[in-house]
C-alpha angles and dihedrals in degrees: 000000000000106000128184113205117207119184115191136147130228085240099057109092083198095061091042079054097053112029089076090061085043091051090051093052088048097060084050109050104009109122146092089335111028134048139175124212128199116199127192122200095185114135087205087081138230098317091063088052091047109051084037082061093045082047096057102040094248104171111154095033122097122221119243121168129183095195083190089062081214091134091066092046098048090039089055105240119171097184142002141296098031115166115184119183119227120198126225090275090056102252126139105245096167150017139193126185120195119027131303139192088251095176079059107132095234091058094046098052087045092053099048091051087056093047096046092036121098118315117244 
């Protein structure tokens, strides 16, 4: 599947800005070809995550959570959020640092043509 990896923390006011707009295009994609995943890298463990998540209203996203914050290391992020796409091959196709408006029509018809178009 298409997934769209998103790293942020509870402390960043950025990623508290933009998950709303991530929830959103999960309800509307998420499925059999696309995720989203939603990676904290908070050390405060999975209650601050989780209330951070109850906070901002998050409903369709999972919760994921590297404690170590070793995936941003070894995925090279130099700020959050940083969200990077990987295609069905699991390569990393895209990346965006800083947040987006990623329910934005444009973005959602760009990703569902990249969900519905031909399968690698």
């Amino acid at each position: 599947k298409l997934v769209l990896l998103n790293i942020w923390a509870t402390w960043c006011t950025p990623c508290r800005e933009e998950m709303p707009a991530l929830d959103r295009l999960q309800g509307r994609l998420g499925g059999p070809g696309f995720e989203i995943v939603a990676l904290s890298i908070d050390q405060q463990g999975p209650d601050a995550a989780r209330k951070f998540f109850d906070d901002v209203g998050i409903k369709a996203l999972q919760l994921y959570i590297d404690p170590s914050a070793q995936a941003a290391f070894k995925l090279g992020v130099v700020g959050l959020p940083a969200t990077l796409l990987i295609d069905r091959a699991g390569r990393e196709i895209g990346r965006h640092l800083g947040p987006a408006k990623w329910d934005a029509p444009e973005i959602v018809a760009d990703l569902r043509r990249m969900v519905d178009g031909p399968q690698q």
